[in-house]
C-alpha positions as CSV (number, residue, x, y, z in Angstrom):
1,X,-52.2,65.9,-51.9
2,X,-51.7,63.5,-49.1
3,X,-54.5,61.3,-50.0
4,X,-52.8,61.0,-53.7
5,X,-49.6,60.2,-51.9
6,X,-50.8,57.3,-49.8
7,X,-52.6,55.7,-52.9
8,X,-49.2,55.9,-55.0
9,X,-47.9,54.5,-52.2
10,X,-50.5,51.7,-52.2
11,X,-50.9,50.9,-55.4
12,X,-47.0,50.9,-55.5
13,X,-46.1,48.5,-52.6
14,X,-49.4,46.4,-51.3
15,X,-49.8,44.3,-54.3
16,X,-46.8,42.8,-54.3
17,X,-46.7,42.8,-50.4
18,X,-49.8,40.6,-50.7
19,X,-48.7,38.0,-52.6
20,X,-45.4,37.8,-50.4
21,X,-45.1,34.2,-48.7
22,X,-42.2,34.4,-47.1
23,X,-38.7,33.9,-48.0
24,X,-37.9,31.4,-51.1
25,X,-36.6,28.0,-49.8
26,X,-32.8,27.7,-50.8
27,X,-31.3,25.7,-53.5
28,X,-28.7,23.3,-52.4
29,X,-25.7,22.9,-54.0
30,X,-25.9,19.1,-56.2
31,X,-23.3,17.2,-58.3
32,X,-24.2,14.3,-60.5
33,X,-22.2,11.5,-61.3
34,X,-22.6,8.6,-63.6
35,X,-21.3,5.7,-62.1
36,X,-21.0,1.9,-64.0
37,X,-23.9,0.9,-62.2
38,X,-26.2,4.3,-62.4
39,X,-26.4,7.3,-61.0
40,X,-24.9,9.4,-57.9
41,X,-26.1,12.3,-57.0
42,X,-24.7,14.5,-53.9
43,X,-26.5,17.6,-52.1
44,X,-24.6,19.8,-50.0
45,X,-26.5,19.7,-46.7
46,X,-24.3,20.9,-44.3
47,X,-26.3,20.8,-40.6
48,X,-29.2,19.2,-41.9
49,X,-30.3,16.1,-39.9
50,X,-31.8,12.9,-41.6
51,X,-35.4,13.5,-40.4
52,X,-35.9,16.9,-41.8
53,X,-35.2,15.5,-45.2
54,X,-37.7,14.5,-47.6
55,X,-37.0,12.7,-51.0
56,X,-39.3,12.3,-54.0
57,X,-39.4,10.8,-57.1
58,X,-41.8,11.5,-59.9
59,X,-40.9,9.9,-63.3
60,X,-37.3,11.2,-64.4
61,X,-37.2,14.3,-61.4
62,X,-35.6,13.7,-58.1
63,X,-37.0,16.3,-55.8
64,X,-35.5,16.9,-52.1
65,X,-37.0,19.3,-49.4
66,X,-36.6,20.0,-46.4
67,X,-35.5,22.4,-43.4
68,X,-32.5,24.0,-42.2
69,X,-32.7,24.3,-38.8
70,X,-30.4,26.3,-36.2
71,X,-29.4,23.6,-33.4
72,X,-27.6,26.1,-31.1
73,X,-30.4,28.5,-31.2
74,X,-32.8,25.5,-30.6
75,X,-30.8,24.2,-28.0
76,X,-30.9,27.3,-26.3
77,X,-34.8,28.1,-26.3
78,X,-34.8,24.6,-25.3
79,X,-32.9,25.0,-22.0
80,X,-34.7,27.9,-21.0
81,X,-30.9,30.2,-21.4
82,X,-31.4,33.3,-22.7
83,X,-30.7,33.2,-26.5
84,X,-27.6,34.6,-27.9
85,X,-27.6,37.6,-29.6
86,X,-25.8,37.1,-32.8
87,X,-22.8,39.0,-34.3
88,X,-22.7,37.9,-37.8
89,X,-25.1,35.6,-39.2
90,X,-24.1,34.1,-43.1
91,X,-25.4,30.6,-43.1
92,X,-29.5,30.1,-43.5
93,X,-31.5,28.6,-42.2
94,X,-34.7,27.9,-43.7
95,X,-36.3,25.0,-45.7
96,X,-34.9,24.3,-48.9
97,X,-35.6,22.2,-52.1
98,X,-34.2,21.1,-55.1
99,X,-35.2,19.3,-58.3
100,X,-33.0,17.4,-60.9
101,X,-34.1,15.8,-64.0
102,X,-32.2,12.4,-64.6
103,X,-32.3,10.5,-67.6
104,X,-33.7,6.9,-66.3
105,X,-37.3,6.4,-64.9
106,X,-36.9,6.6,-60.9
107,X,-39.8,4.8,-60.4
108,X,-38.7,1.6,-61.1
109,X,-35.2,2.1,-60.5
110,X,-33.5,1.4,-56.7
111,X,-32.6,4.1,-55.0
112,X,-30.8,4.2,-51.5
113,X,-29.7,7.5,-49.5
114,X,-27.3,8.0,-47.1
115,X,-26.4,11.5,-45.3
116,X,-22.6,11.5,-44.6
117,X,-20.4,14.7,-43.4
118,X,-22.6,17.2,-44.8
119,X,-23.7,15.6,-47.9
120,X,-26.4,13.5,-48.9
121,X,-26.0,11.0,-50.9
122,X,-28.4,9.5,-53.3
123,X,-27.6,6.2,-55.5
124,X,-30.0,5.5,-58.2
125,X,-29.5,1.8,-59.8
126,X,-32.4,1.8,-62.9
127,X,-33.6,-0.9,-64.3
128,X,-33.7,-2.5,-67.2
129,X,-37.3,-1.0,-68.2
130,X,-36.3,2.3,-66.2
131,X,-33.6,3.2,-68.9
132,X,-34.2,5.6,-71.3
C-alpha cells in the first residue's frame, strides 16, 4: 500500500515540479497615450535602476525586461552587516517583462526613454513609412 501511495504521489506532483522554472517575471503596470506627435507609453518601475532595463522592438511590439532588485538587502551583503530579517515583505522583487502591441512600425520610428520618479518613460515618434 505504501508503494501505491508514493507513486500517486509521484505521478501527482513531479510532473509539474519538473517543468517548474521558477517564479513568473511580473507584469508592470503601463499606460499609453497618443500624443500629436506619436506615442507615450509609461511603465511603473518603481526601484528599478536604468541599467537593469532592457528595451526591444520587434515590428509593432514594444517589449521591456528586466530585474527588480532589493538595494537595502544588496547593500547589506555588500557591507559584510548581517542581513535584516524581514517583518513584512509586499513589494517583489524579481525580473519582470512586458509587451505592448502599438499601431506604427517601431522599427523605423524614433524612440527615446527616460526613467523619471518611478516611471519609465518611452516616446515613440513614427515615421512617415512606420504608420499604419
Amino acid at each position: 500500500m505504501s508503494r501505491d501511495l508514493i507513486r500517486l504521489m509521484h505521478a501527482l506532483f513531479l510532473p509539474g515540479a519538473e517543468a517548474y522554472e521558477g517564479p513568473a517575471p511580473w507584469r508592470p503596470h503601463a499606460d499609453v497615450y497618443r500624443t500629436s506627435n506619436g506615442w507615450l507609453v509609461k511603465f511603473e518601475l518603481a526601484g528599478v535602476k536604468a541599467e537593469d532595463i532592457e528595451l526591444d522592438v520587434l515590428g509593432y511590439t514594444l517589449t521591456i525586461r528586466g530585474h527588480r532588485r532589493d538595494a537595502v538587502l544588496d547593500a547589506a551583503t555588500r557591507s559584510g552587516e548581517p542581513p535584516p530579517v524581514h517583518h513584512l515583505l509586499e513589494i517583489g522583487y524579481s525580473r519582470f517583462e512586458r509587451q505592448l502591441e502599438l499601431p506604427c512600425d517601431l522599427k523605423t520610428a524614433n524612440i527615446t526613454t527616460e526613467l523619471r520618479d518611478g516611471l519609465l518613460l518611452v516616446r515613440i515618434v513614427p515615421t512617415k513609412e512606420a504608420r499604419r
